[in-house]
C-alpha positions as CSV (number, residue, x, y, z in Angstrom):
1,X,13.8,-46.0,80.4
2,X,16.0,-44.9,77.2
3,X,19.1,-47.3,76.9
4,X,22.8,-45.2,77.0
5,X,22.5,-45.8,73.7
6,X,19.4,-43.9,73.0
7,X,18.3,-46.6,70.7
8,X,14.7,-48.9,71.8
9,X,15.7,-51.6,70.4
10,X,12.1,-53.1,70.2
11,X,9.4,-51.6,68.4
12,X,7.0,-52.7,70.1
13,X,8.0,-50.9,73.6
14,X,8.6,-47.4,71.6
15,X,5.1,-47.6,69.9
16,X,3.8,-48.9,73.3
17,X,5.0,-45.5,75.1
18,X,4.1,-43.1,72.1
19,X,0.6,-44.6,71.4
20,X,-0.8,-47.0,73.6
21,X,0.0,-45.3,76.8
22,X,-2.3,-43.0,77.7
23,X,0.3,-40.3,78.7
24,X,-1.6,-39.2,81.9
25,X,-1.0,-42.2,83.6
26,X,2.5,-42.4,83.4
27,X,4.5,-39.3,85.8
28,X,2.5,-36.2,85.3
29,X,4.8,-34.1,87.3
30,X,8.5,-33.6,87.1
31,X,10.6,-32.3,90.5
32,X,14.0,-30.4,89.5
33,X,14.7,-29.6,93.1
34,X,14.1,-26.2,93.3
35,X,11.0,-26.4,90.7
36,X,7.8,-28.9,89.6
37,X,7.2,-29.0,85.8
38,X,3.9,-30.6,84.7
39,X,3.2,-32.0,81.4
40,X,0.1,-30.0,79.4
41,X,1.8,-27.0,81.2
42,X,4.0,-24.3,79.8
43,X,7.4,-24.4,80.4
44,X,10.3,-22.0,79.8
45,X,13.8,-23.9,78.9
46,X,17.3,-22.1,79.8
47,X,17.4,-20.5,76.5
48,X,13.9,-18.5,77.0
49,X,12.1,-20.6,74.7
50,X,9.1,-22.1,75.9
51,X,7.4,-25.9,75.2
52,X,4.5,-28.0,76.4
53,X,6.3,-30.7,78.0
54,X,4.0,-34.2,77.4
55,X,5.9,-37.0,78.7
56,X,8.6,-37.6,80.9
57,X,11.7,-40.2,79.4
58,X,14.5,-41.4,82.4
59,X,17.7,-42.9,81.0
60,X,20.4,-45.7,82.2
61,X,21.9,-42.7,83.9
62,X,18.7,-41.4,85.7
63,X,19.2,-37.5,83.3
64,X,15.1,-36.8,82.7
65,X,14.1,-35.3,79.3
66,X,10.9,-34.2,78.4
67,X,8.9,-35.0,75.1
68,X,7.9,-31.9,74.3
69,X,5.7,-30.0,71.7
70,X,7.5,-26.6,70.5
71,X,6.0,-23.1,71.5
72,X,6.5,-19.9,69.2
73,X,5.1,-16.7,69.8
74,X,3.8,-14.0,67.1
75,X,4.2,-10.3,67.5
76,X,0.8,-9.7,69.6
77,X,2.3,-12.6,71.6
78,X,-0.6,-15.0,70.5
79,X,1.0,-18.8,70.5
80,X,0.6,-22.0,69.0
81,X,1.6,-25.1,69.6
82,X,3.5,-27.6,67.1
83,X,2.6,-31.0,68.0
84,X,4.4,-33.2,65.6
């Protein structure tokens, strides 16, 4: 859960969900309604770009938000994958 604030106050709980959680155990799936969005799974955002979505965040006010590695395309439409 990210506080209204957006700010994890303790250091421990934000390394703790970026490193010591193995990712697939927490949600692997997220339901928009009319659509299920996976993480490891490409996924095109309202503006036509694309991302890798690889963990699920919820905050105070129950919005989801994906952490996300970025997807770019190059003219023979080959991809990689920023994962920083």
């Amino acid at each position: 859960m990210i506080p209204r604030n957006g700010i994890i106050s303790e250091v421990y709980h934000a390394q703790k969900l970026s490193k010591d959680v193995d990712r697939h155990t927490l949600s692997p799936m997220y339901d928009a309604g009319h659509c299920h969005y996976y993480i490891d799974e490409l996924a095109r955002l309202k503006d036509g770009t694309f991302i890798i979505p690889v963990r699920w965040l919820e905050d105070e006010d129950k919005s989801v938000y994906a952490d996300a590695w970025a997807v770019t395309f190059d003219q023979v439409r080959n991809f990689s994958c920023d994962s920083n």
